[in-house]
Structure formats: C-alpha cells, structure tokens
Backbone as JSON, one array per atom type, in Angstrom:
{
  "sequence": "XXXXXXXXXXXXXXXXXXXXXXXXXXXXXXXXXXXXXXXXXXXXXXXXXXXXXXXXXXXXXXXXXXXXXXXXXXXXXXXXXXXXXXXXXXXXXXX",
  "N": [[-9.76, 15.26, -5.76], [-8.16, 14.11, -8.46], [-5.92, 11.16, -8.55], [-2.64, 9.86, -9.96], [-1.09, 7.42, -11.89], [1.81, 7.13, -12.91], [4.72, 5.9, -15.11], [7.88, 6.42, -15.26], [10.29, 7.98, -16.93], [12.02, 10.24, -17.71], [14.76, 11.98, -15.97], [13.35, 13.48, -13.74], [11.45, 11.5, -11.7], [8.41, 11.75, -11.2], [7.74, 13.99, -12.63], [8.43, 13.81, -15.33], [7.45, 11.21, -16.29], [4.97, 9.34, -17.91], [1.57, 8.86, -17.85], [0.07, 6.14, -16.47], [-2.41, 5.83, -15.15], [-5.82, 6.63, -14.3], [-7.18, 8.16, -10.76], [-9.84, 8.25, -8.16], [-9.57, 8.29, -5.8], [-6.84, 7.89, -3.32], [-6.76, 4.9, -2.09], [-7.64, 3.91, -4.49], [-6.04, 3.97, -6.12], [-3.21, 2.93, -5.08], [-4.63, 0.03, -5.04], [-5.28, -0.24, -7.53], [-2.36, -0.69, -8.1], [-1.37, -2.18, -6.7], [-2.45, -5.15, -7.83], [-1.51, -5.0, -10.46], [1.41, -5.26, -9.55], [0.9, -7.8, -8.47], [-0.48, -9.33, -10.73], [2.68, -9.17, -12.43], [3.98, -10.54, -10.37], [3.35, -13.24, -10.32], [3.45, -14.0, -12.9], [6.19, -13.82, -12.94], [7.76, -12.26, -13.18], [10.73, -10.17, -12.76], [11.36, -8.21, -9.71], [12.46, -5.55, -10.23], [11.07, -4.61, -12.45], [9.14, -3.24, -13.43], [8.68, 0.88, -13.03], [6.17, 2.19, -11.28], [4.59, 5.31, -10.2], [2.59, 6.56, -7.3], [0.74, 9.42, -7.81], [-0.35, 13.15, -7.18], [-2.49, 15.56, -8.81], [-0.55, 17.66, -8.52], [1.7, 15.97, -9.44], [3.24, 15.39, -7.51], [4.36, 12.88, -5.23], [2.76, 9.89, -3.8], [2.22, 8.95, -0.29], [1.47, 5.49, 0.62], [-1.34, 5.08, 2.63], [-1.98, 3.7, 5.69], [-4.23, 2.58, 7.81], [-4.71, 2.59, 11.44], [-5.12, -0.7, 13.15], [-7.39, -2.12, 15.71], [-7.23, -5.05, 17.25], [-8.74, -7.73, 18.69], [-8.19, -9.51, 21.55], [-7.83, -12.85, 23.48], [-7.13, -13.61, 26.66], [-5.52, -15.64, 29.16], [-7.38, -16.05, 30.72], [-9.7, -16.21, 29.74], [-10.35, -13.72, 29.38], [-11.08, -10.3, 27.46], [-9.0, -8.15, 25.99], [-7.75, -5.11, 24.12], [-5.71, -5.01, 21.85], [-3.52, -2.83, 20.03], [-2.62, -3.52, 16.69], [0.28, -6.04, 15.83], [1.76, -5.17, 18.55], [3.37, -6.33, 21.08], [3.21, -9.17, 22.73], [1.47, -10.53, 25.6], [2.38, -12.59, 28.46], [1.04, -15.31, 28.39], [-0.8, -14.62, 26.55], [-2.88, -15.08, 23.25], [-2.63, -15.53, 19.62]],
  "CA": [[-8.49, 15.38, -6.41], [-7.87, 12.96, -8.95], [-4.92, 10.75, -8.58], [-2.42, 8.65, -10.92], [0.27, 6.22, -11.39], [3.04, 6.94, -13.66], [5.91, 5.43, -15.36], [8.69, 7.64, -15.5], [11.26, 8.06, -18.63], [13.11, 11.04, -17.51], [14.85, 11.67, -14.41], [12.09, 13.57, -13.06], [10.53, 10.45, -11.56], [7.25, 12.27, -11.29], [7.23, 14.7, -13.65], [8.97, 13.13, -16.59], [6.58, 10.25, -16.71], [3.61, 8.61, -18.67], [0.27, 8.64, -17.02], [-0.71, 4.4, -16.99], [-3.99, 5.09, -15.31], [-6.26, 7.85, -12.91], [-8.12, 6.9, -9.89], [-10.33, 9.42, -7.78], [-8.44, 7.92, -4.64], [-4.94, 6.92, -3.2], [-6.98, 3.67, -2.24], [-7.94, 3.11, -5.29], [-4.96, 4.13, -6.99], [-2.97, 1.86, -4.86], [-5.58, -0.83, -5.28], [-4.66, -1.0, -9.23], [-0.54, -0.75, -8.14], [-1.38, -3.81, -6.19], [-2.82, -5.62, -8.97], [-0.63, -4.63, -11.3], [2.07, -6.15, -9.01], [0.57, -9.72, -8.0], [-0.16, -10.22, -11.8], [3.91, -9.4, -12.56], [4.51, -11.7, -9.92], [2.52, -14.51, -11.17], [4.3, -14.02, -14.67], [7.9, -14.15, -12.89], [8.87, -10.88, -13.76], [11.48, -9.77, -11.76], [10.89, -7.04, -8.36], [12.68, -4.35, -10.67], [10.94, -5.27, -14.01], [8.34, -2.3, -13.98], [8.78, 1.3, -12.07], [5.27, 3.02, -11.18], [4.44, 5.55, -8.78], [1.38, 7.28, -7.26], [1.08, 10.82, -7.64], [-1.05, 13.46, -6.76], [-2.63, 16.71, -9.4], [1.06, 18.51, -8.97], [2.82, 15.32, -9.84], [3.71, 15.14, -6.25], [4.49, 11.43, -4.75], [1.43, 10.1, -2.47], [2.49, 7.42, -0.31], [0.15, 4.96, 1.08], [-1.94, 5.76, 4.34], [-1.77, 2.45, 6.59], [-5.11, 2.8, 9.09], [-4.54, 1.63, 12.58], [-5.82, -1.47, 13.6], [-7.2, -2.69, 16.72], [-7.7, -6.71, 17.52], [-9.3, -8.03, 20.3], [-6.86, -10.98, 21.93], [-8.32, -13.46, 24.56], [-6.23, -14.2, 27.31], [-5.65, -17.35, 29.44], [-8.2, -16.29, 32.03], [-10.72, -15.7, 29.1], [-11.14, -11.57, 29.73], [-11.16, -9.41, 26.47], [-8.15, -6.87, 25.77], [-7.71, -4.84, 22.94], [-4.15, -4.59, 21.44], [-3.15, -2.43, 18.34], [-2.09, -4.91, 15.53], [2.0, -5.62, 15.78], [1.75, -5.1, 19.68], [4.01, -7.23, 21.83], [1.99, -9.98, 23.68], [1.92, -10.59, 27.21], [2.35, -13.62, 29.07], [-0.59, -16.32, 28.12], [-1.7, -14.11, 25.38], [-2.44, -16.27, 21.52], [-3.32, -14.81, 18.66]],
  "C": [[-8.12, 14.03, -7.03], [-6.18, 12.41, -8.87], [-4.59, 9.67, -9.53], [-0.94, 8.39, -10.96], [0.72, 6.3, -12.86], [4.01, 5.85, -13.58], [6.78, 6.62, -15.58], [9.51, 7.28, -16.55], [12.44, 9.23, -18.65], [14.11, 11.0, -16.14], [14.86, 12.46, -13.67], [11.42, 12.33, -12.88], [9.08, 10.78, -12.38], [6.82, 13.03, -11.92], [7.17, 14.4, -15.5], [8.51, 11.88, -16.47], [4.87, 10.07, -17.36], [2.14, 8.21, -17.7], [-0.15, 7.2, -17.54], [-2.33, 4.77, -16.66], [-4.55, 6.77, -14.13], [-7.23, 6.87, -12.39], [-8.81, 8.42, -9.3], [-10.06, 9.39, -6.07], [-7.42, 7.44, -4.26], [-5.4, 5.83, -2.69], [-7.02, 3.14, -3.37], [-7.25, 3.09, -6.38], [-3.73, 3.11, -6.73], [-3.78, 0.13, -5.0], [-4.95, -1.28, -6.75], [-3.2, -1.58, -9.13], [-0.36, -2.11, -7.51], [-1.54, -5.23, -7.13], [-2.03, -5.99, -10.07], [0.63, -5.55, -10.83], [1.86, -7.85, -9.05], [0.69, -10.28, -9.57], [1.09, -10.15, -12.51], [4.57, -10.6, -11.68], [4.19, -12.68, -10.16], [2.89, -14.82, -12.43], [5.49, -14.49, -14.28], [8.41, -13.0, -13.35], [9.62, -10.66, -12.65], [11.24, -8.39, -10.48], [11.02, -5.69, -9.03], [12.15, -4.03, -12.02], [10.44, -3.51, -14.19], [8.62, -1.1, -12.78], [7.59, 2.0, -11.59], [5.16, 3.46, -9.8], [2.94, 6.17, -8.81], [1.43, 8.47, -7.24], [-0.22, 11.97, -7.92], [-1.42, 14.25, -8.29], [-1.0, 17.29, -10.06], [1.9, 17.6, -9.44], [3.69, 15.41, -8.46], [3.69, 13.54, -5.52], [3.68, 11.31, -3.42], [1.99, 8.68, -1.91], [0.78, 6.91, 0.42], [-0.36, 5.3, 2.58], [-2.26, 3.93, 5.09], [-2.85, 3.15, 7.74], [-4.99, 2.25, 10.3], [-5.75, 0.62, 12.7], [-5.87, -2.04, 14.59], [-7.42, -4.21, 16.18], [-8.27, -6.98, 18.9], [-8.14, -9.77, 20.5], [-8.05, -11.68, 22.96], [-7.11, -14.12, 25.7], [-6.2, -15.53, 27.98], [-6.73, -17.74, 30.51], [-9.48, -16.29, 31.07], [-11.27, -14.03, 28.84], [-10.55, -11.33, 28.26], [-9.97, -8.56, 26.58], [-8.27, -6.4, 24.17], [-6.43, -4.19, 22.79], [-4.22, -4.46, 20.1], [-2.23, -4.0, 18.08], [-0.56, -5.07, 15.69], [2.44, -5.3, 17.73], [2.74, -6.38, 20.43], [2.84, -7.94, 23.02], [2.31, -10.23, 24.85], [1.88, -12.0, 27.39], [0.93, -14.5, 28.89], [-1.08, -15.94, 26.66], [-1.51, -14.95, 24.12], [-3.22, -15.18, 20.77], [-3.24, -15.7, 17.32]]
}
C-alpha cells in the first residue's frame, strides 16, 4: 500500500490536499517528512512555515509507529539488566 505526504489547501486536511511525494512505506514516508523538516530548520523557517501530513491509499492520516526499545544498563555490582528505553533507574544504575 503505497503511502504519501500531502499539503493540504482545503479544509479537508487530507483530502483537500496536493500529493508532495509517495513512498511504499510509513518509514519511508516519514523518513522524507524528517528531511524535509531538518532542512526547514537549517533555513530558519519557522515550526508553522510548512503543513504536511502522511496519509494512507483512502487519504486516511498514518501516524508514526515508535518500536520498543530494549537497552542493556550495567549496574554498580557489574550484573547485566535489561530496561525498556525511558524506564526509571534504580539505585546505582548509569546510563
């Protein structure tokens, strides 16, 4: 299912907008929106300059998928744990 990243013009976000680009994934559709971003920020454009979204076939809004991540920590005795990413640390624990 190909996916793509509009500008909108009506106000239908998603329907009433301009196809900028297709991707053949919401990685790699976010991947460009990222892009797209850093080099506005690197110009100085402002946060609200440009509005694009991702959107599926129906013109349906895809958000992004965030994969869990483990880490491995070392504690103060040296032993191995493994705490999801964002986890509250225990006593000794560095990261």
């Amino acid at each position: 299912m190909p996916y793509s990243i509009v500008q909108p013009w009506g106000r239908d976000r998603y329907r009433q907008a301009t196809v900028q680009s297709v991707h053949d994934t919401v990685d790699d559709a976010y991947a460009r929106l990222d892009a797209i971003a850093e080099k506005l920020q690197r110009d100085g454009a402002p946060r609200d300059y440009l509005e694009l979204y991702v959107v599926d076939e129906q013109r349906q809004p895809v958000r992004r998928v965030f994969r869990s991540v483990a880490i491995i920590v070392q504690n103060w005795v040296g032993e191995h744990a493994r705490a999801p990413l964002g986890a509250p640390l225990r006593q000794g624990e560095q990261r």
